[in-house]
C-alpha positions as a Markdown table, in Angstrom:
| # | Residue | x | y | z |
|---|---|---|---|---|
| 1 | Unk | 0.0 | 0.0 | 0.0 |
| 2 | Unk | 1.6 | 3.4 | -1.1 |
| 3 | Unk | 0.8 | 6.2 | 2.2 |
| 4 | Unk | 1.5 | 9.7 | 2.0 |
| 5 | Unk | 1.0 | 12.3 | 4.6 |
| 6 | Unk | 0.7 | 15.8 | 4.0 |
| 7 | Unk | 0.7 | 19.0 | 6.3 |
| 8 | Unk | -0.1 | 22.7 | 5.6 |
| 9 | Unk | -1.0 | 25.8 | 8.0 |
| 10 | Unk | -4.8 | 25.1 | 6.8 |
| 11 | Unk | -6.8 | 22.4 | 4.4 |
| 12 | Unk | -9.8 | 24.1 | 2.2 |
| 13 | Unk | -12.5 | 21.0 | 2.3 |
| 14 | Unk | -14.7 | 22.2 | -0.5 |
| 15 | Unk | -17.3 | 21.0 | 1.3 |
| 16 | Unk | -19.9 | 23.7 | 2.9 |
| 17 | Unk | -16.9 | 26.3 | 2.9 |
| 18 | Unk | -14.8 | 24.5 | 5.5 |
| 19 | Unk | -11.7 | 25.4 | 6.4 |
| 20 | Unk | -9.3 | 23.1 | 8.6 |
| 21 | Unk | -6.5 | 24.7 | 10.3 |
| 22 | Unk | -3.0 | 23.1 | 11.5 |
| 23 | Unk | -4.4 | 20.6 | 9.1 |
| 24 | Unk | -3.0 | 16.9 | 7.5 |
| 25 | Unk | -4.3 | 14.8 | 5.0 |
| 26 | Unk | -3.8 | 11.1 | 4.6 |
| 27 | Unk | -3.5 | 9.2 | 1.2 |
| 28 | Unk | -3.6 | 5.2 | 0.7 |
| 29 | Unk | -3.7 | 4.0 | -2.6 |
| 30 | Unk | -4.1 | 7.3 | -4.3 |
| 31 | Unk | -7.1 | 8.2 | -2.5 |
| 32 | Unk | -7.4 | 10.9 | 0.6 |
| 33 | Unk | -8.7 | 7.9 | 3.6 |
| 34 | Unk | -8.1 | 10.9 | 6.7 |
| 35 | Unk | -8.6 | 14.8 | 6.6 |
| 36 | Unk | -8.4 | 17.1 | 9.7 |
| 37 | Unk | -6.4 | 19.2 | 12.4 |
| 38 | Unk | -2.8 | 17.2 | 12.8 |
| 39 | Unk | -3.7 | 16.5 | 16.3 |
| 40 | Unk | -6.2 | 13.9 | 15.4 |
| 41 | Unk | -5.0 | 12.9 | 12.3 |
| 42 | Unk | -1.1 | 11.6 | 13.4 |
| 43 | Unk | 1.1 | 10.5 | 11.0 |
| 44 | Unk | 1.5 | 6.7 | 10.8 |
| 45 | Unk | 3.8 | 5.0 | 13.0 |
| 46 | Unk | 5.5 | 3.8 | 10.1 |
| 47 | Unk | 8.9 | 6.1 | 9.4 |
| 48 | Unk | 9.4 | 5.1 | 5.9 |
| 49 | Unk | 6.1 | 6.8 | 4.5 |
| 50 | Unk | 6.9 | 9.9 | 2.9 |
| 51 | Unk | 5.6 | 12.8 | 4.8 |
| 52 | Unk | 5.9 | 16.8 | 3.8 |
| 53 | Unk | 4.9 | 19.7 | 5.8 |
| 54 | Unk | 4.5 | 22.6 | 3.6 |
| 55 | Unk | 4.1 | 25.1 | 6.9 |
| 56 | Unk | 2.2 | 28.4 | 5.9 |
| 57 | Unk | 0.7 | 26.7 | 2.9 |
| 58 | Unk | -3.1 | 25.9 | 1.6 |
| 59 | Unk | -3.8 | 23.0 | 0.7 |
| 60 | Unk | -7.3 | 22.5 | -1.5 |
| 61 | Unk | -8.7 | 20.3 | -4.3 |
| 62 | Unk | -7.3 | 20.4 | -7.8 |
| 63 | Unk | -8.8 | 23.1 | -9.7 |
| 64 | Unk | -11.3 | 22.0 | -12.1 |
| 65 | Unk | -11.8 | 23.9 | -15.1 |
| 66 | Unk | -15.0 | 22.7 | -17.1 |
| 67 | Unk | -14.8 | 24.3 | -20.2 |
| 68 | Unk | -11.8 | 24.5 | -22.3 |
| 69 | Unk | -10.4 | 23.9 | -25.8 |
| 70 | Unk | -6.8 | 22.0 | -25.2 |
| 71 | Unk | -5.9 | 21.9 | -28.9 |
| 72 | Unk | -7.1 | 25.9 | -30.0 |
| 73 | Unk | -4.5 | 28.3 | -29.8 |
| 74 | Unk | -4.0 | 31.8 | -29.7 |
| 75 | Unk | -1.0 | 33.8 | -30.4 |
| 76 | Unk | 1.0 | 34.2 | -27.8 |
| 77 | Unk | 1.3 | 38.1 | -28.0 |
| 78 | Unk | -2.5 | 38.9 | -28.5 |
| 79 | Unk | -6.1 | 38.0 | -27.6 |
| 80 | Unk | -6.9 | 37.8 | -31.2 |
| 81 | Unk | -8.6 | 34.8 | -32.4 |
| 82 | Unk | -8.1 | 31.6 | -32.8 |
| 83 | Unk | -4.7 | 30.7 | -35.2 |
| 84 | Unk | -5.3 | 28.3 | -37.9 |
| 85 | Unk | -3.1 | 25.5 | -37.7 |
| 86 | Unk | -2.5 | 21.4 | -39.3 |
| 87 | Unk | -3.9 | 19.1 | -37.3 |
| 88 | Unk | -0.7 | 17.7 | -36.5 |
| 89 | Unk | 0.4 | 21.4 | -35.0 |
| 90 | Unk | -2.9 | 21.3 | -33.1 |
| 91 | Unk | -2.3 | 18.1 | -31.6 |
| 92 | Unk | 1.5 | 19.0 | -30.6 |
| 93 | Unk | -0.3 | 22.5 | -29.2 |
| 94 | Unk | -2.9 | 20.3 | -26.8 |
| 95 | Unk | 0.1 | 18.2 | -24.9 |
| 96 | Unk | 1.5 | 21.7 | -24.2 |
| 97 | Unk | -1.4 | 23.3 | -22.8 |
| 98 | Unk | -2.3 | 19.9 | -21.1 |
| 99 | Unk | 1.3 | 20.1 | -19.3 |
| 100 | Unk | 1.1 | 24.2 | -18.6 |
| 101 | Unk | -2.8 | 24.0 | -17.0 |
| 102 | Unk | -1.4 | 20.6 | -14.8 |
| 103 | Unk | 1.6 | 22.9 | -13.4 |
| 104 | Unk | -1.0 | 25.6 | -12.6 |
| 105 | Unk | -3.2 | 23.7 | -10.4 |
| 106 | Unk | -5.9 | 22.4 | -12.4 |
| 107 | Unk | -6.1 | 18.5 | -12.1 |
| 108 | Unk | -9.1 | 18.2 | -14.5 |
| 109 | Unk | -10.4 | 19.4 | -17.6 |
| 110 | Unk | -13.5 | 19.2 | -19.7 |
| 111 | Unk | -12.8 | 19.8 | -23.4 |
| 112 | Unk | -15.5 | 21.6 | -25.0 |
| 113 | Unk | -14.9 | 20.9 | -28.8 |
| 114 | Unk | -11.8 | 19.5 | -30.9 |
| 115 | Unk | -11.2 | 18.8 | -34.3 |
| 116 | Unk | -11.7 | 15.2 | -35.3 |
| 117 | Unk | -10.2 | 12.7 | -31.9 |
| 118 | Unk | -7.9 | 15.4 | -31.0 |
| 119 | Unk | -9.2 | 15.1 | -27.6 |
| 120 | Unk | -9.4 | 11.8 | -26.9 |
| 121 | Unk | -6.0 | 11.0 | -28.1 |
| 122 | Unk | -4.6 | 13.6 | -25.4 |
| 123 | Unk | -7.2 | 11.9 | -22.5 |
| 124 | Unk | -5.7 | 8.6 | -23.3 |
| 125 | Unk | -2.2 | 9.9 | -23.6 |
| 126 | Unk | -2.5 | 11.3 | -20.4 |
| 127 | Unk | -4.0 | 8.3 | -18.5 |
| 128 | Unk | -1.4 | 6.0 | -20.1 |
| 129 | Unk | 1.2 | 8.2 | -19.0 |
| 130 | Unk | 2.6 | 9.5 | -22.0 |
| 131 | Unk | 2.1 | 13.0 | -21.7 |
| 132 | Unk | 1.7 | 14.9 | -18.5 |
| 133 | Unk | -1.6 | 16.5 | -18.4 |
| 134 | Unk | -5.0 | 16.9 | -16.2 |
| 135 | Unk | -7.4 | 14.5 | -16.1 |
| 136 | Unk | -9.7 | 14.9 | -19.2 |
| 137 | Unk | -13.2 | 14.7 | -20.5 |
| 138 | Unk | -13.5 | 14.9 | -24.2 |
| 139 | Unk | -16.8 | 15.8 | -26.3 |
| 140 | Unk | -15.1 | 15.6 | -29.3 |
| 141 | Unk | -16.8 | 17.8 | -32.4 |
| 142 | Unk | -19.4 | 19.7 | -30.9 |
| 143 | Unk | -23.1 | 18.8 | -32.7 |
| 144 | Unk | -24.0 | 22.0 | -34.8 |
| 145 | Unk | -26.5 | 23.3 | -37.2 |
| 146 | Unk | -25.0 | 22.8 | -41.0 |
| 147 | Unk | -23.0 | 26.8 | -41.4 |
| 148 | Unk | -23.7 | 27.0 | -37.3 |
| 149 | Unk | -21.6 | 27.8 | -34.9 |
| 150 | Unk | -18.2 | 26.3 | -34.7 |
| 151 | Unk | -19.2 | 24.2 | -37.8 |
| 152 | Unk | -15.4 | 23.5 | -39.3 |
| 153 | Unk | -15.2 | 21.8 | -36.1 |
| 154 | Unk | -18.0 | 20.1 | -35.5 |
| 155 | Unk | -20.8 | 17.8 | -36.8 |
| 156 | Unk | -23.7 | 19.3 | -38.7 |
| 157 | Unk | -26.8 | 18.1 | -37.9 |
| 158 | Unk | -30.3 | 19.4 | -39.0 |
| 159 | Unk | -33.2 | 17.3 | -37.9 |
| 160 | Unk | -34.1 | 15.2 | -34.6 |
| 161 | Unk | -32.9 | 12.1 | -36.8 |
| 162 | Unk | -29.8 | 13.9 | -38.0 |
| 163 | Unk | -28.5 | 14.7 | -34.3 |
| 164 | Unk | -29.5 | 11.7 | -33.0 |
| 165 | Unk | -27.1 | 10.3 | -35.5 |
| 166 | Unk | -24.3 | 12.7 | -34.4 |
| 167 | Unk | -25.0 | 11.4 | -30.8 |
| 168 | Unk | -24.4 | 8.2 | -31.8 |
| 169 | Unk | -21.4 | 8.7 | -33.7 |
| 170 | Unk | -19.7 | 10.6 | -30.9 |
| 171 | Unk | -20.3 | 7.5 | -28.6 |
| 172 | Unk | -18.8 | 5.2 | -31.5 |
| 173 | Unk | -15.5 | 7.2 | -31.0 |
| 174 | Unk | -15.1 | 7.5 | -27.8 |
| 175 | Unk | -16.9 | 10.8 | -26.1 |
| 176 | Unk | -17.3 | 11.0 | -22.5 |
| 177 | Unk | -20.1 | 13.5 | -23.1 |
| 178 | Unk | -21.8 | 15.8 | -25.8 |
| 179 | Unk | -21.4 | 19.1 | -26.7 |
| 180 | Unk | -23.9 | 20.6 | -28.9 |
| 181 | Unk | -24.5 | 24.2 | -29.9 |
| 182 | Unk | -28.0 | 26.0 | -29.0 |
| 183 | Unk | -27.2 | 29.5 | -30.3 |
| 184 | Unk | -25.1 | 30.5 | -32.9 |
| 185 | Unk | -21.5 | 32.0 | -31.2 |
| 186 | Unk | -19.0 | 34.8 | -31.6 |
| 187 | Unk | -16.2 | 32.8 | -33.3 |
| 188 | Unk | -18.2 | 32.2 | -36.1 |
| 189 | Unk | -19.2 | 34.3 | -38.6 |
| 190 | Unk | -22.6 | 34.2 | -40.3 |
| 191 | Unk | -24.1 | 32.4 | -37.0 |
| 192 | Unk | -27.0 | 34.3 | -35.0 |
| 193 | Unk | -25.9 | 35.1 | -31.2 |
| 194 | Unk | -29.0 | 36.0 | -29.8 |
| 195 | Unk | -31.1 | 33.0 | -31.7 |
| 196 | Unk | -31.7 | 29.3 | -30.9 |
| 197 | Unk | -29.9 | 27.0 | -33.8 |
| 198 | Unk | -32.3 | 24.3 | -32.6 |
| 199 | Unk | -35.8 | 23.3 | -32.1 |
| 200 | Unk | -36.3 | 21.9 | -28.3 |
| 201 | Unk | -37.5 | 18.8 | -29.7 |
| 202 | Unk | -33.7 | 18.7 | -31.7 |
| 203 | Unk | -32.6 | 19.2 | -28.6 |
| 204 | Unk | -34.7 | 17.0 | -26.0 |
| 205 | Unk | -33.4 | 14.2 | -29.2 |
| 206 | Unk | -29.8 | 14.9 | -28.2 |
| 207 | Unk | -30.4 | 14.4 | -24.7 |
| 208 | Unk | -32.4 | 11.7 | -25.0 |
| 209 | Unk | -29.7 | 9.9 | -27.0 |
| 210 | Unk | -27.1 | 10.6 | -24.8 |
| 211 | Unk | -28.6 | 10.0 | -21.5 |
| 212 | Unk | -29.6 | 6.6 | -22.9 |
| 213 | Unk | -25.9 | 5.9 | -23.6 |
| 214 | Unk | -24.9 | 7.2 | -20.6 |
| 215 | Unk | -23.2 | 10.4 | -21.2 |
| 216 | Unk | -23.8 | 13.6 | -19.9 |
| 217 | Unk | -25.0 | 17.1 | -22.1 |
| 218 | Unk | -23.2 | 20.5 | -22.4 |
| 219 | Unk | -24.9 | 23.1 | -24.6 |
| 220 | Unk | -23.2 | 26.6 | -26.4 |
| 221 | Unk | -26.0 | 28.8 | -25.1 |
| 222 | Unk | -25.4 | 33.0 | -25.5 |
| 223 | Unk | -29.0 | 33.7 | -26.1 |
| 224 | Unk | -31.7 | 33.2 | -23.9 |
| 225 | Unk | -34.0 | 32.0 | -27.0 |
| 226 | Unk | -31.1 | 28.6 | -26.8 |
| 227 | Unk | -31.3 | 28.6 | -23.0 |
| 228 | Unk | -34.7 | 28.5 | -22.7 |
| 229 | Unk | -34.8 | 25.5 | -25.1 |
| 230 | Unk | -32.1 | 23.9 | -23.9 |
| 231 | Unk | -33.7 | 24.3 | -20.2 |
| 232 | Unk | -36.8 | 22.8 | -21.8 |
| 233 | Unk | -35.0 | 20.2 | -23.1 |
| 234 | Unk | -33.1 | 19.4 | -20.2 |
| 235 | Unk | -29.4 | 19.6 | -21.3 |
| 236 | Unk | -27.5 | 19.2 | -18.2 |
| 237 | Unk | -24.9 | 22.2 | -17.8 |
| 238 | Unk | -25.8 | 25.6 | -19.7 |
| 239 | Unk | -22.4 | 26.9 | -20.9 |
| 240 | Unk | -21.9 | 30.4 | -20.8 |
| 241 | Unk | -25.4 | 31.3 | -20.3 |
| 242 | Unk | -25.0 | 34.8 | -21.1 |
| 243 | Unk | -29.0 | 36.1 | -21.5 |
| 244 | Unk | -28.3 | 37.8 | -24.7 |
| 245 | Unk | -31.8 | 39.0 | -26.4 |
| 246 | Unk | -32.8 | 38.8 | -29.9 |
| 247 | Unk | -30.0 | 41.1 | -31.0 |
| 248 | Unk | -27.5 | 39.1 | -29.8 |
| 249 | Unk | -26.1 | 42.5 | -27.3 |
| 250 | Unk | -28.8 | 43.5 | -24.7 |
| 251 | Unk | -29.5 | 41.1 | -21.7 |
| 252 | Unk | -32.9 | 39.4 | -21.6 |
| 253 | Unk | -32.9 | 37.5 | -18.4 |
| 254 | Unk | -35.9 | 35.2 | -17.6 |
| 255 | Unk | -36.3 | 34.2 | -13.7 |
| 256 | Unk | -38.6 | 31.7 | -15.1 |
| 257 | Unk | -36.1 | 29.9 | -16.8 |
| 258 | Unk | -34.1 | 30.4 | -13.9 |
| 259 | Unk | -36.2 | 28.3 | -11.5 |
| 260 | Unk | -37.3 | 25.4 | -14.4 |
| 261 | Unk | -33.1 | 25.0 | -14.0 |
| 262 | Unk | -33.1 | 25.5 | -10.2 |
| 263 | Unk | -35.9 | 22.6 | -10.1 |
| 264 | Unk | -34.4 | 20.3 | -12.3 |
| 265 | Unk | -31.1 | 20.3 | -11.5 |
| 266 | Unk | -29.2 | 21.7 | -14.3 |
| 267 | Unk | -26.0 | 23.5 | -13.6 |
| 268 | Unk | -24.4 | 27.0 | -15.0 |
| 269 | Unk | -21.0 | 26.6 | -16.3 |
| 270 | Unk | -20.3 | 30.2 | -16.9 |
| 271 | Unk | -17.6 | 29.7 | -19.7 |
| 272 | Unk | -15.8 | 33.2 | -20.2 |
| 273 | Unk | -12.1 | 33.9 | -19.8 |
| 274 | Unk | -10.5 | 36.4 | -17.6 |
| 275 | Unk | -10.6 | 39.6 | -18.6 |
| 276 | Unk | -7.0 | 39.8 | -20.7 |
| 277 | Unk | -6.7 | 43.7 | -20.8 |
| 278 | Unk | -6.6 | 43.9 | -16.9 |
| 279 | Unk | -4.1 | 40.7 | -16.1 |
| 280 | Unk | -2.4 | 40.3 | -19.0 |
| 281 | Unk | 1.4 | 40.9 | -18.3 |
| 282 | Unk | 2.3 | 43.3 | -20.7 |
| 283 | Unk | 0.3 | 46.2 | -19.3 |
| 284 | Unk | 1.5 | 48.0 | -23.0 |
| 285 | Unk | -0.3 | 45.8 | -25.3 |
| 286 | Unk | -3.1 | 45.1 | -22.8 |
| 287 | Unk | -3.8 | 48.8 | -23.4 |
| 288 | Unk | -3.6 | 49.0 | -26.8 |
| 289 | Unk | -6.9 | 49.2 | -29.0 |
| 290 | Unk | -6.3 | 45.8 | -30.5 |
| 291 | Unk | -9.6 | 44.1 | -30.5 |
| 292 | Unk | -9.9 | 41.1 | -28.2 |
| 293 | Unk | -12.4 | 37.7 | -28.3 |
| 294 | Unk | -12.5 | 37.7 | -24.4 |
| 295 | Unk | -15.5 | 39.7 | -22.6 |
| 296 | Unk | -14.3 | 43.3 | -21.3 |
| 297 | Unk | -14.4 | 44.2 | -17.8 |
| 298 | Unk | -17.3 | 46.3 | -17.9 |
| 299 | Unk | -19.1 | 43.8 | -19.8 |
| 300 | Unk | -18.4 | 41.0 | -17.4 |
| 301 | Unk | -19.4 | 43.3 | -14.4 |
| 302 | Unk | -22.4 | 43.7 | -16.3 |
| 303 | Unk | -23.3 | 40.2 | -16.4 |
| 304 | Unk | -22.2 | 39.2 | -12.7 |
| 305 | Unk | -24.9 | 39.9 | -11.0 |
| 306 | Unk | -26.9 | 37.8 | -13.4 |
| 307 | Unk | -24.5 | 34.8 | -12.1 |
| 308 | Unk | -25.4 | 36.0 | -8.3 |
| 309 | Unk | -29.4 | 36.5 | -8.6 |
| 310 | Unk | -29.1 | 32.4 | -10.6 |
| 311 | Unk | -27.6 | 31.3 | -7.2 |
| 312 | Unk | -30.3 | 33.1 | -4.7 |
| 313 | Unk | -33.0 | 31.5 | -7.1 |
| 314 | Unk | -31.4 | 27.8 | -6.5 |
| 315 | Unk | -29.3 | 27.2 | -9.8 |
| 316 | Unk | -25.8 | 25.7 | -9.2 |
| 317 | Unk | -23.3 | 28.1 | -10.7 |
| 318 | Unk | -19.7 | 26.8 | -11.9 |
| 319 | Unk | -17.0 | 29.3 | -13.9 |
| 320 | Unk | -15.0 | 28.3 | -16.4 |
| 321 | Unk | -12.4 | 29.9 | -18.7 |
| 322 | Unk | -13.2 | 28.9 | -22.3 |
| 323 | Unk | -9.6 | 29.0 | -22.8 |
| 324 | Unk | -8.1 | 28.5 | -26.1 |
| 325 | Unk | -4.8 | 29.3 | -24.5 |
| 326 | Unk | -2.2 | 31.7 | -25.3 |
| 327 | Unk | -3.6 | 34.9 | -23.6 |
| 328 | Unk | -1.5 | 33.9 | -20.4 |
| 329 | Unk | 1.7 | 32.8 | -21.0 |
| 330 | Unk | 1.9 | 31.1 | -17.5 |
| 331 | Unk | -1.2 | 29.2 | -18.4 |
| 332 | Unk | -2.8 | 30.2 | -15.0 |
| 333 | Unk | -6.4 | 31.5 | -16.9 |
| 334 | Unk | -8.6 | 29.7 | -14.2 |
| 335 | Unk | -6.4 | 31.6 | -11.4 |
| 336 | Unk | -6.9 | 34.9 | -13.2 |
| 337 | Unk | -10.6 | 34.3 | -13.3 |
| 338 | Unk | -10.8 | 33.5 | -10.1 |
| 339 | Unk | -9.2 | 36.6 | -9.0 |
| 340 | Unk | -11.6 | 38.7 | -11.7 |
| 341 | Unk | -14.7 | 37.0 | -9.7 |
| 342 | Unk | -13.4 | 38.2 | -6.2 |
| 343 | Unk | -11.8 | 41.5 | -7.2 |
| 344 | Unk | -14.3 | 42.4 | -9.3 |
| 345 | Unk | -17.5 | 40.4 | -9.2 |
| 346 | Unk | -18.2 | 40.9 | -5.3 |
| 347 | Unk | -17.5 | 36.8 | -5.0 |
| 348 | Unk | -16.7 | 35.7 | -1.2 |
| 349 | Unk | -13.1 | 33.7 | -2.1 |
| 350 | Unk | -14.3 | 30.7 | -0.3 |
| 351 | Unk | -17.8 | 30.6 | -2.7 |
| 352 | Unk | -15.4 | 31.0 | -5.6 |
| 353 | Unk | -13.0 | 28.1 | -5.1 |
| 354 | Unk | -16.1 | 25.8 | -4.7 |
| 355 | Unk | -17.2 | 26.6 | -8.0 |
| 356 | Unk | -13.7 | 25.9 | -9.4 |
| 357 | Unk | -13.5 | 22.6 | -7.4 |
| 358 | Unk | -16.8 | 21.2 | -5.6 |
| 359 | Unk | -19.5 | 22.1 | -8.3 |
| 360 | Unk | -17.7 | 21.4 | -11.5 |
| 361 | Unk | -16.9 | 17.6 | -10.1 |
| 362 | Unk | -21.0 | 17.4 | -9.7 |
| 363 | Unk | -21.3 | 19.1 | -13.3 |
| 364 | Unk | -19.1 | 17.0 | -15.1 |
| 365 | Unk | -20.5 | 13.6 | -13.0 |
| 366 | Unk | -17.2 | 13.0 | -11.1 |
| 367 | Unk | -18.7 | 14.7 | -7.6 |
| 368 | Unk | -18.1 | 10.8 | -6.8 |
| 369 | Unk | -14.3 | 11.3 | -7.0 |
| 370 | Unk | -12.8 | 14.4 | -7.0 |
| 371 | Unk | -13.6 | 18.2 | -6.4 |
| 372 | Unk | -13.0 | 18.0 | -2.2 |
| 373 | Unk | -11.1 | 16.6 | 0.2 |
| 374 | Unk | -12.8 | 13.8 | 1.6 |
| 375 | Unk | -11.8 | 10.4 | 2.9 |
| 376 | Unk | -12.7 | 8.3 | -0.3 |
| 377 | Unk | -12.0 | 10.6 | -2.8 |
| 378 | Unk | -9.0 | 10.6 | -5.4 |
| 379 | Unk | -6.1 | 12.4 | -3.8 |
| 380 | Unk | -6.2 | 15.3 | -6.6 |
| 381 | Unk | -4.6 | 18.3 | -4.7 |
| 382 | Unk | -3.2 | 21.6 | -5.2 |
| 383 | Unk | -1.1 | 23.1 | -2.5 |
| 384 | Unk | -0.4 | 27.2 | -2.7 |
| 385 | Unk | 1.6 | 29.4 | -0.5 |
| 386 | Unk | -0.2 | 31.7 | 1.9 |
| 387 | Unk | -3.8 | 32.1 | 2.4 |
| 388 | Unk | -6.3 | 32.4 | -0.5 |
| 389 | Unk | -9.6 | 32.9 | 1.6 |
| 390 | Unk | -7.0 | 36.4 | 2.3 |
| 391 | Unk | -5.6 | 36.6 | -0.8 |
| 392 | Unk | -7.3 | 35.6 | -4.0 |
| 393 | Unk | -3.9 | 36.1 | -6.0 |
| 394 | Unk | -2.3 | 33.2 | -3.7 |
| 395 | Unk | -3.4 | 31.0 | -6.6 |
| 396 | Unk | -0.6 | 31.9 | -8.9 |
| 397 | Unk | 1.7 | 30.6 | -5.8 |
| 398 | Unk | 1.6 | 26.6 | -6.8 |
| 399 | Unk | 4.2 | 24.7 | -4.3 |
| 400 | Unk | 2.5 | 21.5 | -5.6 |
| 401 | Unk | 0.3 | 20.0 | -7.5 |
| 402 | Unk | -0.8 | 15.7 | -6.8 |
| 403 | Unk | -2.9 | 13.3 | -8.7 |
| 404 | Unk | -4.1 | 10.7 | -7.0 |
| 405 | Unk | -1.6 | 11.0 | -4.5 |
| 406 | Unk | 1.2 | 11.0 | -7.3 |
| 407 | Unk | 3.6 | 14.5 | -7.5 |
| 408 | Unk | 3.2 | 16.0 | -10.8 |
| 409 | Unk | 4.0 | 19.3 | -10.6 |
């Protein structure tokens, strides 16, 4: 049996904002069997188990981040759009952002749309232990409407027979869920922002299909037209759920919809990067007039309290980046938003680290094994220096990141 015992000034359960101080954690086996305050969790009688004390360190779940695009890739100097690239390129562009996003904390990650079995080759690689990487979920090519949005990725579909086909191909190669687009998006031109792309009954087909084969549903969804008939439908997480109206730029928000979601259990993933002109490192460029594919500031304070009135009504709220990386150079995008949420969006730090941990492992239908510290759960742990419940920013400060007990970073 392989033991590990780790110390840190304090232990952030995920669970019901707790917070254990003078804290150790146990692992057997890769998975976390004792959690609590040193004194009643000794370490094992046994001298040869490795223990560490990292002293005035947090120690919390992995990060989770439940919406990105490993094998999309920005330039490196500029928020601009996407960079067209071979396939091969692409692929060789996914094992670096899978190493970079493991280094900064984030243990898993749901990929949100590749080209062809991009992502599925990089899951595997990483659980065979070829390439370092997070833990990841793969939805392949998103299901679209044919000249809809993200269609050079994805599979164009255009009747409830048509996507149930799709479904059913994606579970052929090797999916672990299904992405499928209810409004038309931003990256593609020609699509329609603030319209659905799909008939509920489309959609209710999709989730149908996939439910019956056992995977979850993610749905694109700006406008509220999509939401509401991907609510109706029944589509499990709502990415992005922005509340766009008919023109695609004011905010329609429907409480209604709000509490169908709230009473049926379907989460939020609130899919939108950090915003690049305020933490990007070159403060120059970042205040430059170059146009930029990540929501502004003001745009994202805008939409906030949208995110807080969903959680007084009852509707699980996760955040995600959307990251097609390169904005960052460290790679830390789901740090940066999580200090955009508490430095700007009036988030107690506590209630944001749960929806980067706790809520995204219920979203994503691994609450069973990861996203808190719990005896039973996979030892998938990210220990920072100083205090983040003080200091949002101490999530830049990785000391070390473990999966399933293992050192990885």
């Amino acid at each position: 049996m392989s033991t590990l015992y780790l110390r840190a000034a304090r232990v952030l359960t995920g669970v019901d904002n707790g917070v254990i101080k003078d804290a150790a954690v146990q692992v057997d086996d890769g998975r976390i069997v004792a959690v609590g305050p040193a004194a009643q969790v000794p370490p094992p009688a046994d001298p040869s188990v490795p223990q560490v004390d990292y002293g005035d360190a947090t120690l919390l779940p992995g990060l989770i981040d439940a919406h990105v695009h490993l094998t999309l890739r920005r330039g490196l100097d500029t928020p601009l759009p996407a960079v067209p690239v071979t396939d091969e390129r692409a692929l060789l562009q996914g094992v670096e952002a899978a190493r970079g996003v493991l280094a900064a904390g984030v243990t898993t990650v749901r990929d949100c749309a590749a080209r062809g079995h991009h992502a599925q080759e990089l899951r595997d690689a990483v659980e065979d232990g070829i390439i370092t990487g997070p833990h990841i979920l793969a939805s392949g090519p998103p299901i679209t409407t044919t000249a809809g949005h993200i269609w050079p990725l994805g599979y164009e579909a255009d009747s409830v027979t048509e996507v149930r086909r799709a479904v059913r191909r994606l579970v052929k190669e090797g999916v672990d869920f299904i992405k499928v687009c209810a409004t038309g998006g931003r990256g593609t031109p020609g699509s329609v922002i603030g319209r659905a792309q799909y008939s509920t009954e489309e959609l209710r087909a999709v989730v149908e299909d996939a439910h019956r084969l056992g995977r979850h549903v993610a749905t694109h969804a700006l406008g509220t037209e999509g939401i509401r008939r991907a609510v109706e439908a029944g589509i499990d997480t709502i990415e992005h759920c922005a509340w766009l109206g008919l023109d695609g730029e004011t905010l329609a928000f429907d409480e209604a919809v709000v509490e169908s979601m709230a009473t049926q259990g379907l989460v939020a993933s609130i899919a939108a990067g950090p915003p690049w002109e305020v933490f990007h490192q070159d403060k120059e460029l970042a205040g430059s007039s170059r146009p930029t594919t990540v929501a502004r500031l003001e745009t994202m304070k805008e939409r906030w309290p949208l995110v807080h009135r969903m959680r007084e009504l009852g509707v699980q709220v996760c955040f995600a980046t959307d990251s097609v990386y390169g904005m960052f150079e460290d790679f830390h995008d789901l740090s940066y938003l999580a200090q955009a949420l508490v430095e700007y969006g009036d988030f107690p730090p506590l209630d944001v680290i749960e929806m980067l941990t706790a809520v995204p492992a219920q979203a994503i239908g691994w609450g069973d094994r990861i996203g808190t510290i719990e005896p039973g759960k996979l030892a998938d742990l990210l220990v920072v220096k100083g205090n983040p419940i003080e200091d949002i920013q101490a999530l830049h400060a990785v000391t070390a990141v473990y999966q399933a007990g293992a050192l990885v970073a």
